[in-house]
C-alpha positions in Angstrom: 0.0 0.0 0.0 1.6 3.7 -1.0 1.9 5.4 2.2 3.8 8.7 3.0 4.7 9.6 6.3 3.9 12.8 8.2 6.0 14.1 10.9 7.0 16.9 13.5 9.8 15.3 14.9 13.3 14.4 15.1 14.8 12.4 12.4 15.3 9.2 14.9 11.4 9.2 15.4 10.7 9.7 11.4 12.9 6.3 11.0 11.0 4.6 13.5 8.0 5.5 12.1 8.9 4.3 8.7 10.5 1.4 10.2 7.0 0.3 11.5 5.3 1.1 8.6 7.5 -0.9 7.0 6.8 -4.0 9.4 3.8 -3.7 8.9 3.8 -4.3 5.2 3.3 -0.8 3.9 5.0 0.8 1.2 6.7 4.3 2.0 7.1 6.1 -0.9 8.0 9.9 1.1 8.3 11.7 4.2 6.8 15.0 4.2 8.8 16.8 7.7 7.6 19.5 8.9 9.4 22.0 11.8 6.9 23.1 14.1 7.1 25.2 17.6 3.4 24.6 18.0 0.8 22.0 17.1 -2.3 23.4 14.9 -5.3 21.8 16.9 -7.2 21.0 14.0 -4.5 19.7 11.3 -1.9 18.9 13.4 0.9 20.8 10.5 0.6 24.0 8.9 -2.0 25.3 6.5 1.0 25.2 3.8 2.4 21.2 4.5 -1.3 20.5 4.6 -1.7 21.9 1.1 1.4 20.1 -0.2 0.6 16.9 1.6 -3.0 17.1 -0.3 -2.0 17.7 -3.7 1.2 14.9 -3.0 -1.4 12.6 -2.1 -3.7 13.2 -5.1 -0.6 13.6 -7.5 1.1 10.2 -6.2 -1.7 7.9 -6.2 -1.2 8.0 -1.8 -3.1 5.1 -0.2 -2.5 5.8 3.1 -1.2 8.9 5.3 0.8 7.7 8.8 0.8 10.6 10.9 4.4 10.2 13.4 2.6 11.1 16.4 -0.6 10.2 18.1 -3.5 12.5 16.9 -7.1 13.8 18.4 -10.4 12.7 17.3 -10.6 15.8 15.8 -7.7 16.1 13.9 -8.3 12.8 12.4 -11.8 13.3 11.7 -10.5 17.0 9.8 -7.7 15.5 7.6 -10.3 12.4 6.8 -12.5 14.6 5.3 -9.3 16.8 3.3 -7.5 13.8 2.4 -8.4 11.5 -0.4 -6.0 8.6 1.6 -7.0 7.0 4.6 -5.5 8.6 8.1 -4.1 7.0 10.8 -1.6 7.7 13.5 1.5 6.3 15.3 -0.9 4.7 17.6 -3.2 3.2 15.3 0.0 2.0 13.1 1.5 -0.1 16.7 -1.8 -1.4 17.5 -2.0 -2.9 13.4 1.5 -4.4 13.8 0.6 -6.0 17.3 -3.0 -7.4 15.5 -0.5 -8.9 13.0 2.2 -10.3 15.5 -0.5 -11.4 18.8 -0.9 -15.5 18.4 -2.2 -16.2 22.0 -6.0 -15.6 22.9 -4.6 -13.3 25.5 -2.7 -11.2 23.3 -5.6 -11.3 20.6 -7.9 -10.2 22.9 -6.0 -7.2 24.4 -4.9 -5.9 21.2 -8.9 -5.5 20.3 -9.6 -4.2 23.6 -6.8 -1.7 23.5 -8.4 -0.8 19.7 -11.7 -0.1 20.9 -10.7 1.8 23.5 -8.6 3.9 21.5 -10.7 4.0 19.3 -14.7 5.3 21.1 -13.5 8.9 21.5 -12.6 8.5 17.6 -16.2 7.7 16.1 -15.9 10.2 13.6 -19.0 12.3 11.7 -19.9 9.9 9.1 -23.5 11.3 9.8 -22.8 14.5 10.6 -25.1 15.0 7.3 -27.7 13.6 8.8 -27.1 15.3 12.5 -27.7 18.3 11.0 -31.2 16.9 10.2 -32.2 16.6 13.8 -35.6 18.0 15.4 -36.0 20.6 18.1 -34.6 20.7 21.7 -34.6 17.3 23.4 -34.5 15.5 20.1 -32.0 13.4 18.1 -31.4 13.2 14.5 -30.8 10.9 12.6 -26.8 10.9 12.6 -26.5 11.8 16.0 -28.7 8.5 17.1 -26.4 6.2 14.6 -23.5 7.4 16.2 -25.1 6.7 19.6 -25.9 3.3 18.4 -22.3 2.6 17.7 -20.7 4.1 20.6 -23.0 1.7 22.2 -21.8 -1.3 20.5 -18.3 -0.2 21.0 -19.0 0.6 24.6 -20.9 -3.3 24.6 -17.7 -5.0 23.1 -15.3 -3.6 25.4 -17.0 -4.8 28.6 -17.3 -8.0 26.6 -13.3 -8.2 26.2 -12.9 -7.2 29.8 -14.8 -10.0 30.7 -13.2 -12.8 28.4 -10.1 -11.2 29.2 -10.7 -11.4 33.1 -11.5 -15.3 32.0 -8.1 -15.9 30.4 -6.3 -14.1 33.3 -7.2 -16.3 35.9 -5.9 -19.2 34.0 -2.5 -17.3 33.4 -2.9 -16.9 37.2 -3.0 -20.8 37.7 -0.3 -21.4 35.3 1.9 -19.1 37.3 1.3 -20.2 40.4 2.2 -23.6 39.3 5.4 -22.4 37.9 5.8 -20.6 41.7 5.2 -23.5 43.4 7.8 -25.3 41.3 10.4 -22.8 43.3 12.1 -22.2 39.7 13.6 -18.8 39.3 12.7 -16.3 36.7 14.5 -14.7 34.2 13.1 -12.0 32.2 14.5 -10.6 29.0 13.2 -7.0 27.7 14.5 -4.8 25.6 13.9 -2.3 22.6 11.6 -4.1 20.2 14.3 -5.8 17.5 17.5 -5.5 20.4 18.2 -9.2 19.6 15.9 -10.7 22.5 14.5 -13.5 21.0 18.4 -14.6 19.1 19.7 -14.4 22.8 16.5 -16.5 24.3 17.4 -18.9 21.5 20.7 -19.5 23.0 20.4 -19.7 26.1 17.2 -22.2 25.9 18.5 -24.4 22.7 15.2 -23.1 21.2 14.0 -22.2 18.0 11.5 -19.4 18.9 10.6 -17.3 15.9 13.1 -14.5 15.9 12.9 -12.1 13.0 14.8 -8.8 11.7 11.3 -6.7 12.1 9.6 -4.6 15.3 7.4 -6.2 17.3 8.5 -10.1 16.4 7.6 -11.3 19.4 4.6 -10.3 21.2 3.7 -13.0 23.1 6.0 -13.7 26.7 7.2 -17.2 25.7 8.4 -19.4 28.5 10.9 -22.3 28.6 13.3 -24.2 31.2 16.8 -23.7 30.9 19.8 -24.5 32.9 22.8 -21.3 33.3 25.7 -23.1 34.4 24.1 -26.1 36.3 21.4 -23.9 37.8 17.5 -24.1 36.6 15.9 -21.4 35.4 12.8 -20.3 33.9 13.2 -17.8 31.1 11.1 -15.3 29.9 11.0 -13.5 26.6 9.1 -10.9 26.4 7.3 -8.1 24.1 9.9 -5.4 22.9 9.3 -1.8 24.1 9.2 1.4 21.9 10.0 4.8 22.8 7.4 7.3 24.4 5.1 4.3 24.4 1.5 5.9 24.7 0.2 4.8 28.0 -2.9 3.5 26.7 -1.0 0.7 25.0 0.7 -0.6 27.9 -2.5 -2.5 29.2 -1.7 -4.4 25.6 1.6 -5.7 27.6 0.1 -6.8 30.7 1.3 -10.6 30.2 4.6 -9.2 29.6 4.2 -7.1 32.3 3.2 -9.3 35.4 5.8 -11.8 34.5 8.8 -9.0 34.9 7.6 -8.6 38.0 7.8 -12.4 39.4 11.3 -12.8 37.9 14.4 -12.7 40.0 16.5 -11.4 37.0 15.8 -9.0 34.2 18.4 -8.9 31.7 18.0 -5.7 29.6 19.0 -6.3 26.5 20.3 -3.7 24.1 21.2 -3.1 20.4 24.7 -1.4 21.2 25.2 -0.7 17.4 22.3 1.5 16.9 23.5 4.8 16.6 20.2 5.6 19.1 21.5 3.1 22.0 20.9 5.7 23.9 17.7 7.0 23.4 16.4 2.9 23.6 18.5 2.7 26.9 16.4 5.7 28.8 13.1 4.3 27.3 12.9 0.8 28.1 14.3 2.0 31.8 11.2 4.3 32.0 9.1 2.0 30.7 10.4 -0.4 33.9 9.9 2.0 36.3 6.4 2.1 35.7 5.5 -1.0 35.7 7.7 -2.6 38.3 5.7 -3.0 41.1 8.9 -4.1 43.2 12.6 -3.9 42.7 14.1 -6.5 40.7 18.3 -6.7 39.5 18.7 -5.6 36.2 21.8 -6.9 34.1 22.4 -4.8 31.4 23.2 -7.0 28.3 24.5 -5.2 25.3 24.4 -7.2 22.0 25.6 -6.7 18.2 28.8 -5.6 19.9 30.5 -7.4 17.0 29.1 -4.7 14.8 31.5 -2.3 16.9 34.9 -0.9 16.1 37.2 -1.5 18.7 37.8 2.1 19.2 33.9 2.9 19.7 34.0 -0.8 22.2 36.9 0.2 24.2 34.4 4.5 24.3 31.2 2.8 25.3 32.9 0.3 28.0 33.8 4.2 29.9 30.2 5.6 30.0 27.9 2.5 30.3 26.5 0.6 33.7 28.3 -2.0 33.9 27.1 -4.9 31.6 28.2 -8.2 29.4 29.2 -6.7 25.7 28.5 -9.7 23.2 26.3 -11.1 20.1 24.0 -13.1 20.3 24.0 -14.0 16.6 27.7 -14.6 16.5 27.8 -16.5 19.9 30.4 -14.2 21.4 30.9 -13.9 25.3 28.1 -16.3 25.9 30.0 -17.8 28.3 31.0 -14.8 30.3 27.1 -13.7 30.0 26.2 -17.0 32.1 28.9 -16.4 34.8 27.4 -12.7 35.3 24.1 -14.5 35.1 24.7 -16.8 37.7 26.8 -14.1 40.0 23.7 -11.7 39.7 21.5 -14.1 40.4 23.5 -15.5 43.8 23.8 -11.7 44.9 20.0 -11.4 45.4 19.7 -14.6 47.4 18.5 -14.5 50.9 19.9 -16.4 53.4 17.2 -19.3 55.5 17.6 -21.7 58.2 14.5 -24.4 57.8 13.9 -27.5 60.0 11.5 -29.3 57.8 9.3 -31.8 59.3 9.6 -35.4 57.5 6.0 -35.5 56.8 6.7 -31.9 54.4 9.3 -33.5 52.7 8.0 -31.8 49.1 9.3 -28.3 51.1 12.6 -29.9 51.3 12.5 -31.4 47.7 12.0 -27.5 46.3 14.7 -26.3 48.7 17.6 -28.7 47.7 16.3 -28.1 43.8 16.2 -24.5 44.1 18.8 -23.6 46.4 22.4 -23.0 47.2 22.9 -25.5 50.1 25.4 -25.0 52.9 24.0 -27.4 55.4 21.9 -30.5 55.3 21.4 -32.5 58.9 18.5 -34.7 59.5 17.5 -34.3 62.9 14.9 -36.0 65.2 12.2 -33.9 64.1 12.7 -33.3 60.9 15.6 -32.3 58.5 17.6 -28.8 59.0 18.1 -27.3 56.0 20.6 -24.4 55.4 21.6 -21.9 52.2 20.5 -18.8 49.3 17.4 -18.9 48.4 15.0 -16.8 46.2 12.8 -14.1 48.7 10.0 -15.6 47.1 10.7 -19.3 47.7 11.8 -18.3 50.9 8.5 -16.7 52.0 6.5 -19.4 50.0 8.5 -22.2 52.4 8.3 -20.1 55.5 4.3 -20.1 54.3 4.1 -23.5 54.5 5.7 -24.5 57.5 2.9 -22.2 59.7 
């Protein structure tokens, strides 16, 4: 589909934008750029880029116009009505890409829901004709009772999702309370959408997850066992983020979302050879300090360092956190990434002291699986148990023992 893109911002943002577009199968012919103290209310550009960008549309046979930015219902319902392409925004453009990408009912289900949403305060005047139509005071036309009628059925289908979604939720919940129970700890990649995530989760699992050069490859959180030198794990890959992601598209990463928060690990990973490393670095860390609703360690992991000079290696080692520079693709410092895994992961480990009764011998089972062990005695009562554990297999133990 011919597409040109419209944008206000920096030239990082415009390349994001057509990078999207681009994922999401559309062809982008041009890039009208436009610089702009203040936003017009009603066109979002000026009167004269709105004039070239309609006779560029007409002139170039323009299918569809992506606005970079995220517009208001009535700036899309005004350059609808001017624009012989269809309009949509940088919002409406992630949403179309995450419609493509979602494969799990979950996922399918919040993408719509995040749609309609976004979408109510959007129902646009296609009977505005007919509103004007309308009777006297008290009365509705026409147009204004079909729009009614649909904000109704949008209004209808969102409570629907919430409640199918609510469903699915609870047997997310069960699933994850079985993986708790299995005293496993988790480990969480994130990153920038296309950092390398899903190449590194194929390493370190000896899977062959779908991994892909495009944005938003993976949007379900895909979980697998794996074993970082001798220790089990459960590891996580999950959605990438985006920059200034709008927040009424992070309810569409809630999976991704909750499981961060139950991991014992995150490893942020980073594309250290985009020339906006940066810019990526600063977002997905925002992005993690909303949604964290507890501290978790973070190892910074920063991949496609064999796409680095050794001059520009030897720069960014001087002004990043400390972190594992490696690739992924080309399997280099793999093995010093699992050390700092491991070495993280023992850092955060609490310290415990159980006597478990023999009749609670599955308590002891998930200790000696899931622990570093210093001391094992078995005692008249039951056996006395010593080591690192994770806080939450340590609470979930001392739980038990009540």
């Amino acid at each position: 589909m011919r597409t040109v893109i419209v944008s206000i911002q920096d030239d990082y943002s415009i390349h994001e934008c057509k990078a999207l577009a681009e994922s999401g199968g559309y062809e982008v012919v041009a890039v009208l750029h436009q610089n702009m103290d203040k936003i017009n209310p009603l066109t979002y550009i000026g009167k004269g880029k709105l004039e070239e960008l309609i006779q560029f549309t007409e002139a170039s046979q323009i299918e569809k116009v992506i606005f970079d930015a995220s517009l208001t219902p009535l700036q899309i319902s005004h350059l609808d009505s001017v624009l012989s392409a269809d309009v949509i925004d940088k919002i409406q453009l992630i949403l179309e890409l995450f419609a493509q990408r979602a494969s799990t009912k979950e996922a399918k289900l919040q993408v719509e829901l995040s749609a309609l949403k976004y979408e109510l305060p959007r129902i646009k005047g296609s009977y505005d004709h007919l509103s004007r139509l309308g009777g006297g005071i008290g009365t509705r036309g026409p147009g204004e009772s079909k729009l009614a009628q649909k904000r109704d059925y949008f209004k209808e289908m969102i409570s629907r999702l919430e409640d199918e979604i609510e469903k699915v939720k609870k047997n997310r919940d069960t699933q994850r309370k079985e993986r708790q129970r299995s005293g496993l700890p988790i480990l969480s990649l994130a990153g920038y959408t296309n950092a390398g995530k899903t190449t590194l989760f194929n390493l370190l699992t000896e899977e062959t997850a779908y991994a892909d050069d495009r944005l938003f490859a993976t949007l379900d959180p895909l979980v697998r066992n794996t074993e970082i030198n001798g220790q089990p794990f459960l590891m996580i890959d999950t959605v990438g983020f985006i920059r200034q992601i709008p927040t009424q598209l992070i309810a569409s990463f809630r999976a991704t979302i909750e499981e961060i928060n139950n991991s014992a690990l995150i490893l942020h990973v980073l594309d250290i050879s985009d020339p906006n490393y940066e810019d990526q670095f600063h977002s997905v860390n925002q992005v993690l300090k909303k949604v964290l609703t507890s501290p978790v360690p973070v190892l910074y992991v920063y991949n496609k360092a064999d796409l680095l000079s050794e001059e520009q290696r030897k720069e960014l080692e001087l002004i990043l956190p400390k972190g594992i520079f490696l690739s992924a693709k080309a399997k280099e410092n793999i093995d010093v990434l699992k050390d700092r895994i491991l070495e993280a992961y023992e850092a955060s480990l609490v310290s415990f002291s159980f006597v478990i009764p023999y009749p609670k011998g599955n308590l002891l089972s998930l200790l000696i699986t899931n622990s570093i062990l210093t001391r094992l005695d078995y005692l008249e009562k039951g056996t006395l148990v010593e080591g690192k554990t994770t806080m939450e297999l340590y609470e979930q133990v001392l739980a038990r023992l009540k």
